[in-house]
C-alpha positions in Angstrom: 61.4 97.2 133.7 61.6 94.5 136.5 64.6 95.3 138.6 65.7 91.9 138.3 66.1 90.7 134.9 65.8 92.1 131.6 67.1 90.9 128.2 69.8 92.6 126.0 69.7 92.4 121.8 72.7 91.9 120.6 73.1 92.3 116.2 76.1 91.1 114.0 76.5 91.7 110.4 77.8 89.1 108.2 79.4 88.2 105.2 80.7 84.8 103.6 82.3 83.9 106.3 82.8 86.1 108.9 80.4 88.6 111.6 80.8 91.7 113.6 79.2 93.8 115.5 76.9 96.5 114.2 77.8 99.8 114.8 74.7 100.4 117.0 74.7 99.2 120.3 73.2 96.7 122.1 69.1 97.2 122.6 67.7 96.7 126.2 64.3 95.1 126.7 62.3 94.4 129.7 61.7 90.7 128.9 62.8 87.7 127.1 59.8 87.7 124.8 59.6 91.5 124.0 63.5 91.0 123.0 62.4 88.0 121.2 59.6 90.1 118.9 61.7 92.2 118.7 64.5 90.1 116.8 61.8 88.8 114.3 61.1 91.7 113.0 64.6 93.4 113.4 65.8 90.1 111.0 62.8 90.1 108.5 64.8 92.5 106.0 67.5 90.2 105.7 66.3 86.6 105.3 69.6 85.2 104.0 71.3 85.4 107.4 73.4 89.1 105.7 72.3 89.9 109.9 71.8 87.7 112.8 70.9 88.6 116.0 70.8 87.1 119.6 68.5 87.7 123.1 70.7 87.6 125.9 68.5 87.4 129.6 70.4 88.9 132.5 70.7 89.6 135.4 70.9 93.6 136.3 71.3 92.8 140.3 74.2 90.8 139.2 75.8 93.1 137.0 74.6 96.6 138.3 74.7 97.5 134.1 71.6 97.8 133.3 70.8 100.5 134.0 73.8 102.0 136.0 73.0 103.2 139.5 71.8 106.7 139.2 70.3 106.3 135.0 67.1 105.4 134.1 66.0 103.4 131.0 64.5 105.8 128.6 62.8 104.3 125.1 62.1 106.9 122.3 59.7 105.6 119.0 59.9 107.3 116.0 57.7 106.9 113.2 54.3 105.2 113.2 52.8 101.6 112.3 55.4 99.4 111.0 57.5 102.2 109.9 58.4 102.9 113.3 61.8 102.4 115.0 62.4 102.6 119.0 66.0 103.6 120.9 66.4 102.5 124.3 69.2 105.1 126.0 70.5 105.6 129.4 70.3 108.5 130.9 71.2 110.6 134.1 68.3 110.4 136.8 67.1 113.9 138.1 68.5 114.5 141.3 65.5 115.9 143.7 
């Protein structure tokens, strides 16, 4: 991941009028356009707008969030092929 910027995924569920948050939290990606292809295909099973989603770019220098000092970005797929689903987590850094 460029220390720099990165992008963040952001989903909300909604209903006639009204959208929240999902319960999961926000996905991490190392780029715009990653986060981007990401959100197509994060969207397809719900092409009446029941989920929308958003690609925020920042800044991690800026905000120091992403990842914390001392955490590194870890990204775990399950499945295979198009079944598959990947989990970006934060986690401690091995002290040496």
């Amino acid at each position: 991941m460029d220390p720099a910027t990165a992008a963040v995924m952001i989903m909300l569920s909604c209903s006639a009028s009204l959208c929240r948050p999902t319960e999961s939290r926000p996905a991490v990606y190392p780029s715009m356009e990653e986060c981007q292809a990401a959100l197509e295909v994060r969207l397809a099973p719900w092409p009446n707008g029941e989920m929308i989603g958003r690609c925020k770019q920042i800044d991690q220098t800026a905000t120091g969030s992403i990842p914390p000092e001392g955490y590194a970005a870890v990204q775990v797929t399950r499945g295979v092929g198009s079944d598959a689903v990947t989990t970006n987590y934060f986690v401690p850094r091995a002290s040496n």
